[in-house]
Structure formats: structure tokens, C-alpha cells
N, C-alpha and C positions, 0 to 999 in steps of 0.2 A: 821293757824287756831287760833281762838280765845279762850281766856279758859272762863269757865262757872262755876260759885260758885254758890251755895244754905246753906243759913244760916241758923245753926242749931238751932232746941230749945226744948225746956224739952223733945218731944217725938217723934222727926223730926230729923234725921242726917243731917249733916252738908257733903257737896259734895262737891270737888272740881274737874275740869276735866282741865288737862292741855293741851289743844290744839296743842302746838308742841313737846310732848311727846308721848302725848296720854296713860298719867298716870292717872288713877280715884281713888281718896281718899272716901272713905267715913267713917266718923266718929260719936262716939256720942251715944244717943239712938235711937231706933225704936218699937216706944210702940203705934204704930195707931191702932183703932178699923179697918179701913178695910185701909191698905195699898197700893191696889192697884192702885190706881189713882198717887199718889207718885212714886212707882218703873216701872209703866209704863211709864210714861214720861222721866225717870231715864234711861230707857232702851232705847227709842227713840236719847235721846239727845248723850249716848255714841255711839251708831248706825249712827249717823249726825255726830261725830266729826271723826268717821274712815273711813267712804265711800272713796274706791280709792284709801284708807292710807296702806302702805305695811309695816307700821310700829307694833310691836309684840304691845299688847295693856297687858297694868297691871294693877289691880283691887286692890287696898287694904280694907280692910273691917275691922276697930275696931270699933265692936258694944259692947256698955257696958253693954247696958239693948236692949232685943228685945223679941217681942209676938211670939205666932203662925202665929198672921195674916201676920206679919212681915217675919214670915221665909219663910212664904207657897211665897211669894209673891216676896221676893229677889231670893230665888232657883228656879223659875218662870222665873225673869230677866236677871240673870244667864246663866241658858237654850237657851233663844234668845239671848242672846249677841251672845255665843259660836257658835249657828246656822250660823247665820249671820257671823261670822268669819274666816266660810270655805267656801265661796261663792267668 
């Protein structure tokens, strides 16, 4: 599998997924007025890298600076990954 970066900037974390890990970095801030369009696709893309994968999947998360919008919305992503992880 392939790995997938997303570049960070002032208020957008920076993502790394490592495809034949299946380790996800995420770093940086998360100060979006509505975060969700970001952690859902966020959520998709780690969901697409483990389909099938019987490998234990690790999530690291240094956020420096992050909203409401931001928490409501990663512990949202969170949520679905972990779903999707017992299936």
C-alpha cells in the first residue's frame, strides 16, 4: 500500500499515513472554524489504507494548538476508525 501525506499549515495538521505500517501521524495545529470536511476525509483515507489489513493500526496525535470545532470532530473520526476496526 501506498503512504499518503497532507501538508501542514498555520491551522491544518500535517498527516502522515504509512501504508505498509499502517502507522498515522498527525501533527501540528487544528484551529478550523468547521473541521469537518478535513477529519472526514481523514477518516475515509485511514479506513482505505486498512481494508483487509490484519495489521494493529497506531494513531499518533501532537496537536499543539486545537478548537472545539476541531475536538468535536477528531473524537468523531476516532469513533469511526475504532468501529470500522472491529468488523
Amino acid at each position: 500500500m501506498n503512504n499518503y501525506q497532507i501538508e501542514g499549515s498555520c491551522n491544518s495538521p500535517a498527516v502522515i499515513i504509512d501504508g505498509k505500517t499502517g502507522i498515522v501521524n498527525i501533527s501540528g495545529s487544528s484551529d478550523f472554524k468547521s473541521a469537518k470536511y478535513f477529519y472526514q476525509n481523514l477518516s475515509r483515507w485511514i479506513n482505505a489504507f486498512n481494508l483487509g489489513s490484519n495489521k494493529t493500526r497506531i494513531i499518533n496525535i501532537r496537536l499543539t494548538d486545537i478548537n472545539k470545532s476541531s475536538v468535536k470532530w477528531l473524537k468523531h473520526t476516532l469513533e469511526q476508525i475504532d468501529k470500522c476496526s472491529h468488523y
